[in-house]
C-alpha positions in Angstrom: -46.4 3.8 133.1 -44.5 5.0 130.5 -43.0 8.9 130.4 -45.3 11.3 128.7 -44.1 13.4 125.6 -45.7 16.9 126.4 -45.3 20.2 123.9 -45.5 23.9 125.5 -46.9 26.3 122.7 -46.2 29.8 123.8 -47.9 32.9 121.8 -45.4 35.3 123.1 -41.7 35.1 121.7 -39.8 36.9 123.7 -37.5 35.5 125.9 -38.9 36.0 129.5 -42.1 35.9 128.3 -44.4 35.1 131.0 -46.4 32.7 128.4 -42.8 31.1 128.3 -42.8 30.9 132.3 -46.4 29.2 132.4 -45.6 26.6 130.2 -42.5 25.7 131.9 -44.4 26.1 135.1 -47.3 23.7 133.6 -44.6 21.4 132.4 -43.4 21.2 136.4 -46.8 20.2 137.8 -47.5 18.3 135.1 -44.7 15.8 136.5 -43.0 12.8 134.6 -42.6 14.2 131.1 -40.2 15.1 128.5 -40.6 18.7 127.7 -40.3 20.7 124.6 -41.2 24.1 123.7 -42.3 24.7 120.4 -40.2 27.0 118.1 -43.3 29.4 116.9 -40.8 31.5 114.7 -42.6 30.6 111.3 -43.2 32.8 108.3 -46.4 34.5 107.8 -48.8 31.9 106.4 -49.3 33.2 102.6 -51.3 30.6 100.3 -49.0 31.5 97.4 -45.8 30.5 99.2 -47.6 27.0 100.5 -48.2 26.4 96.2 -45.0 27.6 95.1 -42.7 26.0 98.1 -44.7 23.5 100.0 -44.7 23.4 103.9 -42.1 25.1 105.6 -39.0 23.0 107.4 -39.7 24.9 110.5 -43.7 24.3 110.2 -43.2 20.8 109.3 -41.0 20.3 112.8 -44.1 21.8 114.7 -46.1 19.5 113.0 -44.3 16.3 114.1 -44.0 17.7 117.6 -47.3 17.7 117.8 -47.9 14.5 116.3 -45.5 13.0 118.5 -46.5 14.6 121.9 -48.8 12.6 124.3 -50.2 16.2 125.6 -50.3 20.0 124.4 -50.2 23.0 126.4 -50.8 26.2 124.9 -50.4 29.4 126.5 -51.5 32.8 125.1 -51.1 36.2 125.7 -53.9 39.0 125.1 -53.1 41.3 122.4 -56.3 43.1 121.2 -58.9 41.1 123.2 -57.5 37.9 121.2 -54.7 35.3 121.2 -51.8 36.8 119.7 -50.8 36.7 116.1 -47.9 34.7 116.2 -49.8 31.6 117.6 -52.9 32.4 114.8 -50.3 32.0 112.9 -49.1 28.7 113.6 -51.8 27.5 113.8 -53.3 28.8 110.6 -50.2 27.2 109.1 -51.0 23.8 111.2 -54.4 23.9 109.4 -52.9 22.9 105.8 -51.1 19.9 106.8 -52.7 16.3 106.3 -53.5 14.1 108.5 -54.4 16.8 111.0 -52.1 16.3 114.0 -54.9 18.3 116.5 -57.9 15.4 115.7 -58.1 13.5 119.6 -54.7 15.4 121.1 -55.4 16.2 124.8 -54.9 19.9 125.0 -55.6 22.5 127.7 -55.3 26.3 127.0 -53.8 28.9 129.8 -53.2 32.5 129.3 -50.9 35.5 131.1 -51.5 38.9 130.1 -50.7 42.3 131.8 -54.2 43.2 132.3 -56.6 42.8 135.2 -58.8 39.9 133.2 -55.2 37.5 132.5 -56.2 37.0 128.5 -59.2 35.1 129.9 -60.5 36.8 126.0 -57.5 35.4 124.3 -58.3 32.1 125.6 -61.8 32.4 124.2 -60.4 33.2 121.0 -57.6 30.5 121.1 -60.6 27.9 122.0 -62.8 28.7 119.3 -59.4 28.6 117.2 -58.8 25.3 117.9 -62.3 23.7 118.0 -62.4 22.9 114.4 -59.3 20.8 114.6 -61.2 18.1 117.4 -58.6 17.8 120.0 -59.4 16.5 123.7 -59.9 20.3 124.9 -59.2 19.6 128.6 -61.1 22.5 130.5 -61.5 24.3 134.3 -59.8 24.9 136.3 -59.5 28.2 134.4 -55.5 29.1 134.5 -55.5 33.3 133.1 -53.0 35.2 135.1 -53.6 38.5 135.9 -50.7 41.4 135.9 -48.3 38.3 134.8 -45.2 40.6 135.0 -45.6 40.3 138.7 -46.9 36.6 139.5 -43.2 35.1 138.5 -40.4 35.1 140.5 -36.7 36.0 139.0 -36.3 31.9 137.8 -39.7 32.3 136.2 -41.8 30.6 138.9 -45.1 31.4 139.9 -45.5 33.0 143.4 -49.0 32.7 143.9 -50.5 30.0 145.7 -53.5 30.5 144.2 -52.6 30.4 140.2 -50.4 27.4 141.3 -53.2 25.4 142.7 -55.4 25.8 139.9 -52.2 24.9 137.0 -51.5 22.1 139.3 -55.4 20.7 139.2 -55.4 21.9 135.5 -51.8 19.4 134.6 -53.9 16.4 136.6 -56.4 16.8 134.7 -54.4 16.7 131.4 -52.1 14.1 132.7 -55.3 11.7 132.6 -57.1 12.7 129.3 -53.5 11.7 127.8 -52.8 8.6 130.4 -56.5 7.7 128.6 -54.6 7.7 125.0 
C-alpha cells in the first residue's frame, strides 16, 4: 500500500490553535501519511476581484492540495454557533474553481471550541457547507472537544483518553473511505 497524501484544514489561524493541534493530532492516528496543513490566509472572496484578477495564487495552491490529497480533515472552531469565517471563506473561494476538487474526496469534519458543546454547531454548519460540493463525508464517531484550551498538553497533544479514542476510530475510518479510492 502506497503512503496516503492527507490535508489538515484548520478554521482557526492562530498559531497554537487548538484546531491546529487536532489536525496534527488526526494526522498522528491517522498513521502512514504525508501531512500538510493548508495555508487558509486568503483574501476575502469578492466576485469583483475573481472578474478583474482571476483566482488568487494562494487559493489556487489550496486548490491543488486538495486535488492532490488522498484524504481531508477539517477542523473548525465555533464562533457564533457556526464554523468560523476564515474557513467559509475558503471554502466559498474553493466553490468558483472548475473541476470541483471536493466531488468523491473522503472528508471527515472535527471541531474544538472553548465551550461546553466543543463547536458540535460549527460542525453542523461546516457539514451542510460542504454537502453541495459531494465529497465522501466520513461520519461518527463524533470528534468536538469541549473546553479545548485544556484537552492539549504543552506539545499540542491530546490528554484525554476519551477524545483520543474516538479521533483514533474517526482516522480508521477515513483511512479506508480513502484506501477505497
Amino acid at each position: 500500500m502506497s503512503t496516503h497524501r492527507l490535508l489538515g484544514m484548520s478554521g482557526a489561524l492562530r498559531k497554537d490553535a487548538t484546531n491546529r493541534f487536532l489536525i496534527r493530532n488526526a494526522a498522528r492516528l491517522y498513521g502512514d501519511a504525508e501531512f500538510a496543513e493548508a495555508d487558509l490566509h486568503l483574501p476575502l472572496y469578492n466576485a469583483d476581484d475573481e472578474a478583474e484578477q482571476g483566482i488568487p495564487d494562494p487559493v489556487a495552491r489550496l486548490v491543488d492540495q486538495i486535488a492532490a490529497a488522498d484524504a481531508v480533515v477539517i477542523s473548525t472552531p465555533e464562533y457564533n454557533k457556526m464554523l468560523s469565517g476564515v474557513l467559509k471563506n475558503a471554502l466559498d473561494w474553493v466553490s468558483r474553481v472548475k473541476p470541483q476538487p471536493w466531488v468523491g474526496k473522503p472528508v471527515a469534519v472535527m471541531s474544538a471550541a472553548g465551550g461546553r458543546a466543543g463547536g458540535d454547531r460549527a460542525q453542523t454548519s461546516l457539514l451542510s457547507a460542504m454537502t453541495p460540493f459531494q465529497p465522501r463525508l466520513v461520519v461518527g464517531p463524533e470528534v468536538a472537544i469541549a473546553a479545548s484550551g485544556q484537552e492539549f498538553d504543552e506539545n499540542g497533544h491530546l490528554t484525554s483518553p476519551r477524545y483520543e479514542a474516538a479521533l483514533a476510530a474517526l482516522m480508521e475510518k477515513l483511512r479506508t473511505e480513502a484506501d477505497r479510492g
